[in-house]
C-alpha positions in Angstrom: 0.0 0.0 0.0 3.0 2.7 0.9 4.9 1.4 -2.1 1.4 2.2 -4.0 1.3 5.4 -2.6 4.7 6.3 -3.2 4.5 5.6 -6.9 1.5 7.3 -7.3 3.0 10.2 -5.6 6.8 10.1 -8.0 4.1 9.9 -11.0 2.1 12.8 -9.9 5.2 14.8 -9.3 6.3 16.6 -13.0 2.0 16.3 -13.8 0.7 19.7 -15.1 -1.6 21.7 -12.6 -4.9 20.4 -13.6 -3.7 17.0 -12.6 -2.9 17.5 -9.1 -6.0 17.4 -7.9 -6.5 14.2 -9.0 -3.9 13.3 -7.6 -4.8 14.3 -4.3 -8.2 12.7 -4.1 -6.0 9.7 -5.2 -3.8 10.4 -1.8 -5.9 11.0 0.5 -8.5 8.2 -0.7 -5.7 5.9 0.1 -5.1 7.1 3.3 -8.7 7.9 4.5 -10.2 4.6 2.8 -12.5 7.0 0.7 -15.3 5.2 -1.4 -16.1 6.5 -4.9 -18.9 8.4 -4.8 -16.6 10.1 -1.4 -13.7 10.6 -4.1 -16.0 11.9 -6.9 -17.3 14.7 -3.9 -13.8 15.2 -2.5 -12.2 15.9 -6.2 -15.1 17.8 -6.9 -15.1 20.3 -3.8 -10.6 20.3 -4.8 -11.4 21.6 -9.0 -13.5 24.3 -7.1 -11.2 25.7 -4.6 -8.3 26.0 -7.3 -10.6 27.3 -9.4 -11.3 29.7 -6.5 -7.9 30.1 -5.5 -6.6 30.9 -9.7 -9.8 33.9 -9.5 -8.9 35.2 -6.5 -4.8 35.4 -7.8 -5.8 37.2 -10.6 -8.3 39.7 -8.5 -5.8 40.5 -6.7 -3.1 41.1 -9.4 -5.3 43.1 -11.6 -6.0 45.1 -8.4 -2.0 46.0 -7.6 -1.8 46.6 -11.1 -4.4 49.2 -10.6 -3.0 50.7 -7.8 0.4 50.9 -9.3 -1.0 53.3 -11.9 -3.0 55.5 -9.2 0.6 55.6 -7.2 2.0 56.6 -10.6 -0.6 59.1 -11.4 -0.3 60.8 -7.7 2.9 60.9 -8.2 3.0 63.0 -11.4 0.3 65.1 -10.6 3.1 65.5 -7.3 5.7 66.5 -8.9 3.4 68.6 -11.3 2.7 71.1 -8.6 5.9 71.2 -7.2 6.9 72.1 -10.7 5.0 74.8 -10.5 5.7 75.6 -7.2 9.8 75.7 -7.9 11.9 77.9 -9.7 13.7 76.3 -13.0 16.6 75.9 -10.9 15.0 74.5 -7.8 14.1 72.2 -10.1 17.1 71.3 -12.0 18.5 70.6 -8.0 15.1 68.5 -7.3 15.2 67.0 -10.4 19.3 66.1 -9.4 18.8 65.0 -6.5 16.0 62.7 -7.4 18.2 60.7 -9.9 21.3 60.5 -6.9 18.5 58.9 -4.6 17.4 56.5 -7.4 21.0 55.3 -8.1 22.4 54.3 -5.3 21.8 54.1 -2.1 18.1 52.4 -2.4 19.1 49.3 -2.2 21.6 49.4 0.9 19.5 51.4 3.2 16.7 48.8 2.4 19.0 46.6 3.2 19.9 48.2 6.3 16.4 48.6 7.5 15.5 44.6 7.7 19.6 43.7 8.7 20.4 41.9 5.1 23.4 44.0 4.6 26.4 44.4 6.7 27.2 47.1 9.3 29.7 50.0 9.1 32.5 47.4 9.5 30.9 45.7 7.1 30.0 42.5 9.1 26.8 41.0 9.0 24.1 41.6 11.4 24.4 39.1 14.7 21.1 37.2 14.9 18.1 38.3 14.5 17.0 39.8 18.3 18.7 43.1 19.0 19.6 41.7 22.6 21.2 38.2 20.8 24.8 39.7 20.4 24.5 41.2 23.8 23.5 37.6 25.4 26.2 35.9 23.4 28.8 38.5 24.7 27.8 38.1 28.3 27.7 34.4 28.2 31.0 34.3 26.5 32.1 36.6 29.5 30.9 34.1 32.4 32.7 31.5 30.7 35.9 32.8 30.7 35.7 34.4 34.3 34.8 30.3 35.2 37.5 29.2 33.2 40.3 31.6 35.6 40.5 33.5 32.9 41.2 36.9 35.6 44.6 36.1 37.4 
């Protein structure tokens, strides 16, 4: 029966999308002794919540989509009225300082901000708890003051 399982399972594996939910009736029939008409129902109510799941995916992409282009059109009409609002050469300096911020230093203060990227020294961040490195240190501390380390 687990070799049965197994095989059905290595089969199943590279099987396209639609598939898989045949497959898992086929699983957990095995495993819960389902009867047909209990499979037929079971791979039923499975088609219907992919189904669901693949509609609510693309709700919810079409509506980022459509909040990127209000963020994009908030942002122009933004920078329209500070247009107006600066002089050609505030501008020129906005305008400059707007491509420096875009170029290079994005990426490392995002990085900064969730501790991927290395400190000032450039080591890595020390666990994730702000009080980790400080525990580690203190523990490392009582064991050398066990050890006679003070003479």
């Amino acid at each position: 029966m687990l070799v049965a399982l197994l095989a059905l399972t290595t089969v199943a594996y590279g099987q396209k999308k639609g598939e898989k939910t045949l497959l898992k009736t086929e699983v957990m029939a095995e495993k819960l002794g389902l009867d047909d008409k209990q499979k037929a129902a079971l791979d039923k109510q499975l088609k219907e919540a992919a189904a669901d799941r693949k509609a609510q995916a693309e709700k919810l992409r079409a509506l980022r989509e459509e909040m990127m282009r209000d963020a994009f059109v908030a942002q122009q009409a933004r920078e329209a009225n500070l247009k107006e609002l600066l002089t050609d050469e505030q501008w020129a300096q906005y305008e400059k300082l707007k491509a420096e911020r875009k170029k290079g230093n994005r990426g490392r203060a995002m990085g900064k901000r969730f501790g991927r990227s290395g400190g000032p020294d450039g080591q890595a961040r020390q666990g994730r708890r702000p009080d980790m490195r400080r525990k580690m240190l203190e523990k490392q501390e009582k064991k050398g003051n066990d050890d006679g380390g003070d003479e």
